[in-house]
N, CA, C and O of each residue as an XYZ file, in Angstrom:
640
protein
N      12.832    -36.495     -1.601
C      12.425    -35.364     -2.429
C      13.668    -34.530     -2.729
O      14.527    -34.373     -1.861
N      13.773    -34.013     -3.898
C      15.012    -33.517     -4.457
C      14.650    -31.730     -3.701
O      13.591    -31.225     -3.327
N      15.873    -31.271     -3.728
C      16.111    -30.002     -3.236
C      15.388    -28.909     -3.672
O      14.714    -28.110     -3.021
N      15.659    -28.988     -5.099
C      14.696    -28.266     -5.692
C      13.388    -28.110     -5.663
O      12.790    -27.036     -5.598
N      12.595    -29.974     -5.749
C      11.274    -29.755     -5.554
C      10.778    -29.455     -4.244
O       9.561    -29.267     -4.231
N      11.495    -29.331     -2.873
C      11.135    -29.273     -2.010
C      11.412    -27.671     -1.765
O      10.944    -27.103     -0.778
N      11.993    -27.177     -2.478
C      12.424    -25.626     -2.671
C      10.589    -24.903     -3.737
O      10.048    -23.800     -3.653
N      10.211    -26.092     -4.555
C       9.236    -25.341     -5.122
C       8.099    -25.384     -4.440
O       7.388    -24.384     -4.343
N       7.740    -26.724     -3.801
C       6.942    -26.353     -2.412
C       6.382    -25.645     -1.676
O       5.221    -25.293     -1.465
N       8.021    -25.333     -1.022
C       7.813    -24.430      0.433
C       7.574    -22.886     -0.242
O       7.058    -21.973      0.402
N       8.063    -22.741     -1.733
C       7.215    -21.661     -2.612
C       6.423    -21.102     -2.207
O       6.108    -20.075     -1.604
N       5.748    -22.906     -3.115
C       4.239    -22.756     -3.306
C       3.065    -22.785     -2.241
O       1.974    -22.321     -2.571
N       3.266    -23.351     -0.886
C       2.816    -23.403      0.199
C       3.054    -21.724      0.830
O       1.878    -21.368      0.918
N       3.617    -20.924      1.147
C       4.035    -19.767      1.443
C       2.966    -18.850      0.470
O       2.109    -18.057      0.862
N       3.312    -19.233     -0.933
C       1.997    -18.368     -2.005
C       0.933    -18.837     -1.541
O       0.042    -17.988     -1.504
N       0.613    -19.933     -1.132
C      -0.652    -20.175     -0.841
C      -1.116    -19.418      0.477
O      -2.237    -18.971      0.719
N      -0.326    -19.396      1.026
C      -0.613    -18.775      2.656
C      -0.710    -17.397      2.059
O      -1.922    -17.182      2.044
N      -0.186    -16.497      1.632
C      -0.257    -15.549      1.201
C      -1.332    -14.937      0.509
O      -1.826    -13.816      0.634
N      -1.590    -15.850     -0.216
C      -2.574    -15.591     -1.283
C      -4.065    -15.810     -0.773
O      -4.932    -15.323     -1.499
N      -4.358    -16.273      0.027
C      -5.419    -16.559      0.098
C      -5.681    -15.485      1.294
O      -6.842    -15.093      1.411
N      -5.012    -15.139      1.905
C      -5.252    -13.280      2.825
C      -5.112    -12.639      1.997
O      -6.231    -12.818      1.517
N      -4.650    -11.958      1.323
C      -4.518    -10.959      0.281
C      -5.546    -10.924     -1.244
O      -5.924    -10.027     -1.997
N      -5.732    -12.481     -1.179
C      -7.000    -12.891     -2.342
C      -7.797    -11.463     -2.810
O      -7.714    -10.941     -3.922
N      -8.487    -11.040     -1.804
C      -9.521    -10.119     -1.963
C      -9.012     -8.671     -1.847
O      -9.755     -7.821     -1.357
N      -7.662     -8.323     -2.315
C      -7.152     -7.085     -2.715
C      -7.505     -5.982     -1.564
O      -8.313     -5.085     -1.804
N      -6.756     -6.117     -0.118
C      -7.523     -5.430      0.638
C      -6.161     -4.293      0.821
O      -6.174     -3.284      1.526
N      -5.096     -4.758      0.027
C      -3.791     -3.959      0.104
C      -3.362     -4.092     -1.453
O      -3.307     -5.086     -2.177
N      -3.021     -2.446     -1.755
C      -2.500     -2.443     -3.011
C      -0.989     -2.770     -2.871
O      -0.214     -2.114     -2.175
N      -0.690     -3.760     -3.544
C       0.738     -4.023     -3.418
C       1.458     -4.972     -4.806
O       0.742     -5.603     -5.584
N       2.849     -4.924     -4.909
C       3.549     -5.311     -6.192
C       3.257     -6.805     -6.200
O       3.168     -7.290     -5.072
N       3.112     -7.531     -7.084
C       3.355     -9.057     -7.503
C       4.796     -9.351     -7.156
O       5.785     -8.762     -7.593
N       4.754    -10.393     -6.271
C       5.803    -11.122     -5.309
C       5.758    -11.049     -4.188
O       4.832    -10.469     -3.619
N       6.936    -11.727     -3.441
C       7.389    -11.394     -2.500
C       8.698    -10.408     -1.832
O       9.784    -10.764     -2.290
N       8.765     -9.574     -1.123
C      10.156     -9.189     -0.907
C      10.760    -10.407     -0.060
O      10.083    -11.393      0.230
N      12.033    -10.251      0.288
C      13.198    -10.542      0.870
C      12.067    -11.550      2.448
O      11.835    -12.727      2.724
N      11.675    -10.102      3.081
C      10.759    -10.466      4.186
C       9.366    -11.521      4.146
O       8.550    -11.867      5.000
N       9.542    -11.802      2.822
C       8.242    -12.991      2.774
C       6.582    -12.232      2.823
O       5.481    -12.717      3.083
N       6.979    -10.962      2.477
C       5.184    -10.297      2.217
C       5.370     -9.431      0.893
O       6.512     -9.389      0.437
N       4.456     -8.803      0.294
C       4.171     -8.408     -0.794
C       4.372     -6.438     -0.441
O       3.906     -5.680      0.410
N       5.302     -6.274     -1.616
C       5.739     -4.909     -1.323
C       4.500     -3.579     -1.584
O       3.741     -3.594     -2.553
N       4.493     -2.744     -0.778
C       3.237     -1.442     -1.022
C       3.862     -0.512     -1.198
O       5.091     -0.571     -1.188
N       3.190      0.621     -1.411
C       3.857      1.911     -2.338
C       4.309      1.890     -3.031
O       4.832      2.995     -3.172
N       4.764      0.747     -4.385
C       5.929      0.740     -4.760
C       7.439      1.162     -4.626
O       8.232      1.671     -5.418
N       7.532      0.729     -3.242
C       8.802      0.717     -2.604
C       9.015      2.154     -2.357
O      10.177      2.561     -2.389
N       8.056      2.979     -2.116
C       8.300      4.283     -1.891
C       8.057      4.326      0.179
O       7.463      3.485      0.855
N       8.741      5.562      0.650
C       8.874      5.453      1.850
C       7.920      6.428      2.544
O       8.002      7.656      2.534
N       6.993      5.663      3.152
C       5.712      5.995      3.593
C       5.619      7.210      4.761
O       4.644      7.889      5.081
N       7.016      7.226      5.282
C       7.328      8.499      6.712
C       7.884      9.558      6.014
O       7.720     10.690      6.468
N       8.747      9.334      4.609
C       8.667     10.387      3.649
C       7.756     11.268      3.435
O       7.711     12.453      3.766
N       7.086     10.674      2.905
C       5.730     11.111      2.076
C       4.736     11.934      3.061
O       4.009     12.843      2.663
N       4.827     11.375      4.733
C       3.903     11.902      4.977
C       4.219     12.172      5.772
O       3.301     12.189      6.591
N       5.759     12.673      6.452
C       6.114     13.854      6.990
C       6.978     14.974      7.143
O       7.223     15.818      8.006
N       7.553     14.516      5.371
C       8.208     15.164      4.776
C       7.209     16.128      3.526
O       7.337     17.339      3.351
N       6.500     15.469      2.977
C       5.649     15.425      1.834
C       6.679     15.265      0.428
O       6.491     16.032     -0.516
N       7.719     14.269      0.367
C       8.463     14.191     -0.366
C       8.255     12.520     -0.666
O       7.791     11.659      0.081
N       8.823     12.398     -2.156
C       8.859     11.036     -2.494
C      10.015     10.673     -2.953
O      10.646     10.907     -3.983
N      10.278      9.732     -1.512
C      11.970      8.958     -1.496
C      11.939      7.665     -1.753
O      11.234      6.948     -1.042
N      12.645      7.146     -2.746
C      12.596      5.720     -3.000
C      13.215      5.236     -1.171
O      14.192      5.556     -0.495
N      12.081      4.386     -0.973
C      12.850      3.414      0.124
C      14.345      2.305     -0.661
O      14.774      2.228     -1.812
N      14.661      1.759      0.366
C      15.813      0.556      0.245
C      15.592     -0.623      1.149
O      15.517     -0.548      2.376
N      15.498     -1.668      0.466
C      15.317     -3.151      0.936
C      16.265     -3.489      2.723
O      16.097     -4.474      3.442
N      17.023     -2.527      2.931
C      18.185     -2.755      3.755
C      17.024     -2.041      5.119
O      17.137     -2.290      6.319
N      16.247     -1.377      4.652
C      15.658     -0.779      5.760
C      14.046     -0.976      6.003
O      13.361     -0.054      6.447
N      13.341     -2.644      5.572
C      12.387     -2.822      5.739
C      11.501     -2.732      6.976
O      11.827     -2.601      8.156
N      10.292     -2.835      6.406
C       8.862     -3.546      8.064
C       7.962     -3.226      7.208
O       7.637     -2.391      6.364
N       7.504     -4.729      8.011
C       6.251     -4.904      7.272
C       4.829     -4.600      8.054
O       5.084     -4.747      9.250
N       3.703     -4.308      7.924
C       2.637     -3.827      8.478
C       0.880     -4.279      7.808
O       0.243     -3.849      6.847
N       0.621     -5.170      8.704
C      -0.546     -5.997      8.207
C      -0.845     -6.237      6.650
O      -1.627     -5.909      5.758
N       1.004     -7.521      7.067
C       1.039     -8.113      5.880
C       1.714     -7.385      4.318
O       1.738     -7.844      3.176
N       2.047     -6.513      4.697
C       2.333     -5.407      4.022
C       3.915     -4.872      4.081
O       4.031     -4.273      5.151
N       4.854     -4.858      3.537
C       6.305     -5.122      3.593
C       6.406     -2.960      2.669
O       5.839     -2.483      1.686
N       7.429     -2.339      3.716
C       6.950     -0.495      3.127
C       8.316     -0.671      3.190
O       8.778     -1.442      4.031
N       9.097     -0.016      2.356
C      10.660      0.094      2.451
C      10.829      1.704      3.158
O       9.921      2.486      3.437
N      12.156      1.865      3.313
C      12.491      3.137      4.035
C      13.720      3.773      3.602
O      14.657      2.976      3.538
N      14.100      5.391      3.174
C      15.112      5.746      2.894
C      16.288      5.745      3.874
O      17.479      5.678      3.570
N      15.662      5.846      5.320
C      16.764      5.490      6.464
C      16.401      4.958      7.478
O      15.248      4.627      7.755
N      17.376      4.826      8.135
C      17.060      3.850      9.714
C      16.040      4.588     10.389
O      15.072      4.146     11.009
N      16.487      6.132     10.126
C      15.667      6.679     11.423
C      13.918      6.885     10.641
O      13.020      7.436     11.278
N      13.726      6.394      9.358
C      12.572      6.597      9.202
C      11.727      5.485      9.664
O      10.694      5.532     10.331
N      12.531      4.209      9.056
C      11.878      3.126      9.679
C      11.720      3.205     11.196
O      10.603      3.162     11.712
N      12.643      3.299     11.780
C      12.059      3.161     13.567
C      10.824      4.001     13.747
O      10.044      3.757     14.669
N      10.573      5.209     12.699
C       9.567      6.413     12.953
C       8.389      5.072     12.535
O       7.315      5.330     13.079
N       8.353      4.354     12.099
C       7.227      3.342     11.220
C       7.187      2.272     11.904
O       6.296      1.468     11.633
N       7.981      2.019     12.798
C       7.588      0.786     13.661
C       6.994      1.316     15.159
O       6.056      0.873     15.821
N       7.744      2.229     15.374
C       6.957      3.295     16.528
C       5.473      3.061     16.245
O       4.766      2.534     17.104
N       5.083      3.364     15.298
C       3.864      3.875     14.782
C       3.171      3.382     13.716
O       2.437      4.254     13.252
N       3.069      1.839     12.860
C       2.568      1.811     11.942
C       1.117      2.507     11.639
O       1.035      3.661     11.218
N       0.459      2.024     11.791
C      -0.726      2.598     11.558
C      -1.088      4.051     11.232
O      -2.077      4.331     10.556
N      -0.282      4.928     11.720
C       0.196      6.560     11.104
C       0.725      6.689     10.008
O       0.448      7.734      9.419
N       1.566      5.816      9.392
C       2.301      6.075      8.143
C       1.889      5.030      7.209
O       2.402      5.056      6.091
N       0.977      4.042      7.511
C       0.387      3.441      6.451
C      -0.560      3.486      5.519
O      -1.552      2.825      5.823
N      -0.630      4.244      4.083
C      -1.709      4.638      3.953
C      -2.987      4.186      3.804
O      -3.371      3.048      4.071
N      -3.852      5.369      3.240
C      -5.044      5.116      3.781
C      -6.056      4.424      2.350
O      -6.063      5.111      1.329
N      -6.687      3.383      2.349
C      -7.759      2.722      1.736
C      -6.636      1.590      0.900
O      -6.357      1.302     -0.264
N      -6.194      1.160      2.353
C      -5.078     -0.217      1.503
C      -4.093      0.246      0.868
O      -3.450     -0.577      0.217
N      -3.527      2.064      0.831
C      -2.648      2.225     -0.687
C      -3.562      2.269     -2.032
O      -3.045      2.680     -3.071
N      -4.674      1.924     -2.018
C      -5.244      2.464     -3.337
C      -5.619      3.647     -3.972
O      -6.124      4.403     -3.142
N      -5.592      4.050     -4.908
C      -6.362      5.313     -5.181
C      -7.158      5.978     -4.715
O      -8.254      5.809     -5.250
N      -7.147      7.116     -3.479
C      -8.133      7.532     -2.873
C      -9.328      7.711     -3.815
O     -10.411      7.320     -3.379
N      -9.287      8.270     -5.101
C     -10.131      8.942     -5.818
C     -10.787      7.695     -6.268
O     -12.016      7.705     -6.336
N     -10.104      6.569     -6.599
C     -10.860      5.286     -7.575
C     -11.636      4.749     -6.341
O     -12.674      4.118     -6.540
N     -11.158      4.980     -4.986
C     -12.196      4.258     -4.102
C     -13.370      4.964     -4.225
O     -14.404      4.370     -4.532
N     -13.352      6.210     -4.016
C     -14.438      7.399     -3.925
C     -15.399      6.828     -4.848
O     -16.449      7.465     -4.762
N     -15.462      6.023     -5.573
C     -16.216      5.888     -6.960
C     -16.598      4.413     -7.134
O     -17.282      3.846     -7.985
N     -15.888      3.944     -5.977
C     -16.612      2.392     -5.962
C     -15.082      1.429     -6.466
O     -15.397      0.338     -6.943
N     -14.002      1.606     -6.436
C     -12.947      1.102     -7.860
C     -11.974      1.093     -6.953
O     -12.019      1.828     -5.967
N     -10.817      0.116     -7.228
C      -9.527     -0.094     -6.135
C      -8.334      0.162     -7.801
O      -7.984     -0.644     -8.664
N      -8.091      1.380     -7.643
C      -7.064      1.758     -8.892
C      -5.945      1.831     -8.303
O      -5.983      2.308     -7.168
N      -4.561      1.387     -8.864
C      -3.411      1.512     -8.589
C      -3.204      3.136     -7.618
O      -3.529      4.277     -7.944
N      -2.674      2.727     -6.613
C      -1.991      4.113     -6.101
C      -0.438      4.803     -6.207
O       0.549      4.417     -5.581
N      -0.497      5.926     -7.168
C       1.291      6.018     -7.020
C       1.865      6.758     -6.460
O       1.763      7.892     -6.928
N       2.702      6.631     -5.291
C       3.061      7.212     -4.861
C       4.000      8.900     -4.908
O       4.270      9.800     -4.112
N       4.216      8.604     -6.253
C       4.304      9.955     -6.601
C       3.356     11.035     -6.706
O       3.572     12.247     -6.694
N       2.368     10.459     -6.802
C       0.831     11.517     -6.623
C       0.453     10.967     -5.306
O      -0.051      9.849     -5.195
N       0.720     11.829     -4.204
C       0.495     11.382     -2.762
C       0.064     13.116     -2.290
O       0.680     14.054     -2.796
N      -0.928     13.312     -1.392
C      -1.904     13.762     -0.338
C      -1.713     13.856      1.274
O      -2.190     12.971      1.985
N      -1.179     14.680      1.692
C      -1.355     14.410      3.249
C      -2.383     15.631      3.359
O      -2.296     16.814      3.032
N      -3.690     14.637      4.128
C      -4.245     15.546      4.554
C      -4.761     15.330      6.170
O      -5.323     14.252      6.362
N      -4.694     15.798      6.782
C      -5.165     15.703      8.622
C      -4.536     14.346      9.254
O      -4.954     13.537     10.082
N      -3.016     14.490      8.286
C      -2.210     14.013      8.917
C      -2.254     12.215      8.935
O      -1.804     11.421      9.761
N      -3.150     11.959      7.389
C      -3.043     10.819      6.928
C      -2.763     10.869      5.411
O      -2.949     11.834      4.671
N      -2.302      9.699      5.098
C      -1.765      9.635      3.986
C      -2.452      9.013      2.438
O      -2.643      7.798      2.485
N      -2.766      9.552      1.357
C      -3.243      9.198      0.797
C      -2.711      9.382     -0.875
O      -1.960     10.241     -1.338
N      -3.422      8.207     -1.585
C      -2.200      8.212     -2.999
C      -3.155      7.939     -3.938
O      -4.246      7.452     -3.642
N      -2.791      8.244     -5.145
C      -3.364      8.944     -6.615
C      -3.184      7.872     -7.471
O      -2.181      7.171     -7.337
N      -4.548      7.480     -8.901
C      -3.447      6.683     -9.713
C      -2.103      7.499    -10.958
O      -1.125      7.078    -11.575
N      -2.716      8.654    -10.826
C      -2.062      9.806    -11.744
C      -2.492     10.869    -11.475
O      -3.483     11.123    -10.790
N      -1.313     12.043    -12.335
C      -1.158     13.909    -12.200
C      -2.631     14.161    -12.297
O      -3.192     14.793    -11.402
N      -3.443     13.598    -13.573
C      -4.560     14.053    -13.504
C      -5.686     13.972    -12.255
O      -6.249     14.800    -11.539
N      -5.698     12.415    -12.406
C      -6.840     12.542    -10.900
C      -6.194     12.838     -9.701
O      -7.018     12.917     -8.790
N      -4.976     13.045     -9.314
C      -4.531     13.761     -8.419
C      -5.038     15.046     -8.704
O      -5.863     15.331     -7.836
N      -4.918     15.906     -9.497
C      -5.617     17.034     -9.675
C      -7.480     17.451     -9.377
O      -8.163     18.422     -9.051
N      -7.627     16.205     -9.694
C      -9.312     16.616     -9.868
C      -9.575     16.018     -8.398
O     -10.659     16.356     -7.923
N      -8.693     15.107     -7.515
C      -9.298     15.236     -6.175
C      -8.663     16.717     -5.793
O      -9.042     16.782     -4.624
N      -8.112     17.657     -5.975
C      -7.337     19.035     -5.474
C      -8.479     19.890     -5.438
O      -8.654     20.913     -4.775
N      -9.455     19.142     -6.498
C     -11.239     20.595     -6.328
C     -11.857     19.840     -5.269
O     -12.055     20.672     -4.384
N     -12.120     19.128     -5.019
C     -12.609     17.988     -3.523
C     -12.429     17.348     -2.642
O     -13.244     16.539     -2.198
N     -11.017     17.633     -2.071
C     -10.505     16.993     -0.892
C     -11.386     16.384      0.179
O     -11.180     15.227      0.546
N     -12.324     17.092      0.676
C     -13.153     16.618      1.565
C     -14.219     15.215      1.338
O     -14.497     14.154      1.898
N     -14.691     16.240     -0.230
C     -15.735     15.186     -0.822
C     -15.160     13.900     -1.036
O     -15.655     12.920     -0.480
N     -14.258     13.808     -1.712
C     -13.521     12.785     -2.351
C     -13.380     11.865     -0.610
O     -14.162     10.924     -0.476
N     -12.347     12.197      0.691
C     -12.219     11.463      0.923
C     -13.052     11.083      1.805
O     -12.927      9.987      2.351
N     -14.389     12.217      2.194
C     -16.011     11.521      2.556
C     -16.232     10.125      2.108
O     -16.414      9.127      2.805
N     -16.170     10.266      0.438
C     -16.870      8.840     -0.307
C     -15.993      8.091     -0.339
O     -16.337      6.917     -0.479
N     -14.783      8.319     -0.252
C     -13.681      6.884     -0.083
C     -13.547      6.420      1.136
O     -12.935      5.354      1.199
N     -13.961      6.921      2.248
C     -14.136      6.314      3.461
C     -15.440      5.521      3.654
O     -15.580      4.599      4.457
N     -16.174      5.894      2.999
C     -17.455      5.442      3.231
C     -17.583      4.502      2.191
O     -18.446      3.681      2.501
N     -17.020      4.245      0.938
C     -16.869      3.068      0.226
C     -16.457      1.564      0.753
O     -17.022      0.471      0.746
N     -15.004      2.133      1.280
C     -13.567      1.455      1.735
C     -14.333      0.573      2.667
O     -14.072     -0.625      2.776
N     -15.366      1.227      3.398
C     -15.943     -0.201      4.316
C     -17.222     -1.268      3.467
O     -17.617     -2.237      4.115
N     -17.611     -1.119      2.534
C     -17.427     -2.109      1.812
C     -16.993     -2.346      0.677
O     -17.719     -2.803     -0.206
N     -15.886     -2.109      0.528
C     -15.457     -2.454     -0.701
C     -13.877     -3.237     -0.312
O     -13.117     -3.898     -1.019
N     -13.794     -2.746      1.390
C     -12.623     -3.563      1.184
C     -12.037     -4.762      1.293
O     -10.812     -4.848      1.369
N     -12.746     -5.712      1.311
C     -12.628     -6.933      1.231
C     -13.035     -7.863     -0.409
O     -13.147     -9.057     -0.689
N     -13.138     -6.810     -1.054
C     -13.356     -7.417     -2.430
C     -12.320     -7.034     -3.306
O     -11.521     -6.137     -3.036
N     -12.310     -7.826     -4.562
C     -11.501     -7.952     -5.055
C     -11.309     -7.138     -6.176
O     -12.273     -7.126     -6.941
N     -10.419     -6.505     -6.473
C     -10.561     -5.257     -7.626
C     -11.326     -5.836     -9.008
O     -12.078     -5.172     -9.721
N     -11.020     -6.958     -9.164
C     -11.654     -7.490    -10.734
C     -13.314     -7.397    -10.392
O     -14.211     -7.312    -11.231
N     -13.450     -7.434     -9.043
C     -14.801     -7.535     -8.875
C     -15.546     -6.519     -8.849
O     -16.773     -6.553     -8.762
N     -14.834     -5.501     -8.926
C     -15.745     -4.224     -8.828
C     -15.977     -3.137     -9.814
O     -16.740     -2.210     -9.543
C-alpha cells in the first residue's frame, strides 16, 4: 500500500472513530481535527479566560487539553494547568451550545464572545442579541436549558 493511501486511511479510520461519538452533536465544536486528534470548542477561545477572568482571549494551539473529547486552547501555561486541575469547571455548559437555543429545544452555535458566567459556570450565546434577551432571564433561561440539555443531548442538531 502506497504511503499516501495508507496516510488516507488512518484519516479516514480516526474520522470514523471520531465521528461516530460526536455523530449526535453532544459538543459544539469546529469541523476537523486539531493537532491533538479531537475537534476544537469555543472556537479556540480560552475557557479559564472567560470564566475567571470574564474576558475573551483567543487561546494558542501551543497550549492545548482536551476534555471529553473536546480539544479548548489556552492563552497561557498557567491557564491551561488551571483546566487540567479542573476540567469540568471551565468547560462549558450544554456542550458549548447556545444556552438560550437550548432553552427552546435547539443546539445553536455558541460564541464565545457572547459568554455568561453565572454561579460560577460558564455559558455562551449565538449573538449580541440573544445574549441580550437571556440578560431579562438568567434564571429562566438557564432553568429550561438544563432541563432540555437532558434530553436533547444526545441528538443531533439537524434533528431538532
Amino acid at each position: 500500500m502506497s504511503r499516501k493511501l495508507t496516510f488516507v486511511v488512518a484519516a479516514l479510520s480516526a474520522f470514523c472513530a471520531f465521528g461516530s461519538a460526536m455523530a449526535a452533536d453532544e459538543f459544539n465544536v469546529a469541523p476537523g481535527l486539531t493537532y491533538g486528534g479531537a475537534p476544537l470548542g469555543l472556537h479556540g477561545a480560552d475557557p479559564v479566560a472567560l470564566l475567571d477572568g470574564g474576558k475573551h482571549l483567543e487561546g494558542n494551539a501551543s497550549y492545548a487539553a482536551a476534555h471529553d473529547g473536546v480539544a479548548f486552547y489556552f492563552a497561557s501555561d498557567e491557564n491551561l494547568k488551571k483546566f487540567e486541575a479542573n476540567p469540568a469547571r471551565y468547560a462549558p455548559q450544554h456542550g458549548g451550545f447556545c444556552a438560550f437555543g437550548v432553552s427552546v429545544g435547539k443546539k445553536f452555535d455558541g460564541d464565545p464572545r457572547y459568554a455568561a458566567v453565572v454561579e460560577d459556570k460558564l455559558y455562551v450565546f449565538l449573538n449580541k442579541d440573544v445574549y441580550e434577551a437571556f440578560l431579562k432571564d438568567k434564571a429562566g433561561t438557564i432553568s429550561k436549558a438544563d432541563a432540555n440539555w437532558k434530553t436533547i443531548e444526545h441528538t443531533a442538531a439537524v434533528e431538532l
